[in-house]
C-alpha positions as CSV (number, residue, x, y, z in Angstrom):
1,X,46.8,-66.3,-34.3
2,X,50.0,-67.1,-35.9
3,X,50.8,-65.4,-38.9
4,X,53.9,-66.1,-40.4
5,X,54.7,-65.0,-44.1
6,X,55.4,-67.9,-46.3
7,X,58.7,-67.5,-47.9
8,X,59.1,-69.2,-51.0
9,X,62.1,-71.9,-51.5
10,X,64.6,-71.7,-53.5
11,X,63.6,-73.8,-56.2
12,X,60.4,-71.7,-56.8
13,X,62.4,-68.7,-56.8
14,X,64.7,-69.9,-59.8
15,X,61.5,-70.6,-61.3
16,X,60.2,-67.2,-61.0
17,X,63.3,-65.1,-62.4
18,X,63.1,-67.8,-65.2
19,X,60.0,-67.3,-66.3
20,X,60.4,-63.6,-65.7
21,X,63.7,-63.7,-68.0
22,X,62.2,-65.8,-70.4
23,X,59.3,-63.0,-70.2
24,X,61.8,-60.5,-70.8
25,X,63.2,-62.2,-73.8
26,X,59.8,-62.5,-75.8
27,X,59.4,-58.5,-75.3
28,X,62.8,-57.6,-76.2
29,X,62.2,-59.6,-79.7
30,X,59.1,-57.7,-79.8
31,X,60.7,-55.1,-79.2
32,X,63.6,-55.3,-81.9
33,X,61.1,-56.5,-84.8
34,X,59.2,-54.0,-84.2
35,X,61.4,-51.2,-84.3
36,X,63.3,-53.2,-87.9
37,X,59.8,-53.0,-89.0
38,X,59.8,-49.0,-88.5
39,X,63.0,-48.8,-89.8
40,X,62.2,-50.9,-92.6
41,X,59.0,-49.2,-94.0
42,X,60.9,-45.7,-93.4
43,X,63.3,-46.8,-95.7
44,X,61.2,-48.0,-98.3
45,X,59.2,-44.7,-98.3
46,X,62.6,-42.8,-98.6
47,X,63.7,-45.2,-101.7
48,X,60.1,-44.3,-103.3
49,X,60.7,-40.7,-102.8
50,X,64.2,-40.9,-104.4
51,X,63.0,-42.9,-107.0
52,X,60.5,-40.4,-108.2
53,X,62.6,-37.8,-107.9
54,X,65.4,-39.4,-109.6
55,X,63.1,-40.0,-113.0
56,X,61.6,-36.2,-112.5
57,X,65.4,-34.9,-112.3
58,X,66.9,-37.4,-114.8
59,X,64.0,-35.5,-117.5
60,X,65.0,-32.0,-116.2
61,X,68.7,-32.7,-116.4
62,X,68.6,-34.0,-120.0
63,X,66.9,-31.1,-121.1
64,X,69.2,-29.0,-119.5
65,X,71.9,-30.6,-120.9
66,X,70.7,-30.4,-124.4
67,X,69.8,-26.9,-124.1
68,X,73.8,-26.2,-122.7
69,X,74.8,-27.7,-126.4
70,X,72.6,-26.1,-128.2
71,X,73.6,-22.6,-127.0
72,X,77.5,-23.9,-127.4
73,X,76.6,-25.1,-131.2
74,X,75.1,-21.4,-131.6
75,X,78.0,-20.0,-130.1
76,X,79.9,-21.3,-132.8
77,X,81.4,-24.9,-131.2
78,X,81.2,-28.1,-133.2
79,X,78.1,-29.9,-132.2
80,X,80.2,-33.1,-131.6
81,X,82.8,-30.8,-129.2
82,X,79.7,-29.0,-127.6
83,X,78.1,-32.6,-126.9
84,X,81.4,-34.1,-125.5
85,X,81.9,-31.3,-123.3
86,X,78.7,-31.0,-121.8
87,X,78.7,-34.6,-121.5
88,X,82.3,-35.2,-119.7
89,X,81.2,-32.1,-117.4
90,X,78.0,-33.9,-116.4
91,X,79.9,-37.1,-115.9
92,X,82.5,-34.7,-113.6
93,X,79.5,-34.1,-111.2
94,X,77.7,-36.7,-111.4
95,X,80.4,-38.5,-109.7
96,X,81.3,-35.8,-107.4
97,X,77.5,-36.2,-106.0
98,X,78.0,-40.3,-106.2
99,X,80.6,-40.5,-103.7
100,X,79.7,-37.7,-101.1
101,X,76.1,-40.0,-101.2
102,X,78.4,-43.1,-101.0
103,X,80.7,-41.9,-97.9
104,X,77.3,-40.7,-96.4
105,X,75.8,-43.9,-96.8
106,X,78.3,-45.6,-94.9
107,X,77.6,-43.8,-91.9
108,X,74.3,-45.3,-92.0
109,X,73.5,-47.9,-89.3
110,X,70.5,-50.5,-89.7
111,X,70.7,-51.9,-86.3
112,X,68.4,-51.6,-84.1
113,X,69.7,-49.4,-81.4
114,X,67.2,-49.0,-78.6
115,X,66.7,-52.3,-78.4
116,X,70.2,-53.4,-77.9
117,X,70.4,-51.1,-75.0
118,X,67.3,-52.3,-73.6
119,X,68.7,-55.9,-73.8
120,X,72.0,-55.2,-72.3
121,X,70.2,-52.9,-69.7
122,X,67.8,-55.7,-69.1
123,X,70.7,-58.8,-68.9
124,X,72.2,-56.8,-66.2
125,X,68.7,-56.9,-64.3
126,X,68.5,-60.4,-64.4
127,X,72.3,-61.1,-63.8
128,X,71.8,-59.2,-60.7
129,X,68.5,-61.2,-59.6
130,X,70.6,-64.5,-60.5
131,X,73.2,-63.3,-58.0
């Protein structure tokens, strides 16, 4: 019996890696809106959690603040002085704590990292099959 193994021309092969790119594409899109999807619904639970906190802080603060002028005005400061005070020293750290957030915040990367690898990991695969 002759058995010889059927070796598939060239034309079929280009089809192949084709379809196996165009395979490969389809996941990696998967892939990256998938992982922006996770990235996106992490972020919007850390901007809910801010935002409560924020309000619950922004309450506390005041009435920390207040209570500060008070005990200046019964330390015997004008109320006025005692209120700018507190106030300019408030304003002082508050913007102390806006830019350390803001320099932080610029180290922050949205992209999609794992699936750029993969991509450029996987363009390599199929550069080398095209070869």
């Amino acid at each position: 019996m002759d058995e010889r193994v059927r070796r598939p021309s060239t034309p079929e092969l280009f089809v192949e890696v084709a379809t196996h790119a165009a395979d490969l594409v389809q996941s990696e899109f998967r892939l990256a809106r998938s992982e922006v999807r996770e990235m996106v619904d992490k972020l919007i639970r850390i901007v809910a959690s801010f935002v409560v906190s924020a309000v619950l802080m922004a309450v506390a603060l005041f009435l920390l603040l207040q209570a500060l002028v008070d005990w200046l005005v019964v330390l015997k400061f004008r109320a006025d002085f005692a209120e700018l005070a507190v106030g300019l020293g408030a304003a002082l750290i508050g913007g102390a704590v806006f830019s350390a957030a803001w320099r932080a915040g610029k180290a922050v990367t949205l992209a999609p990292e794992r699936t750029i690898r993969q991509v450029v990991k996987d363009a390599n695969v199929v550069k080398g099959q095209l070869s």
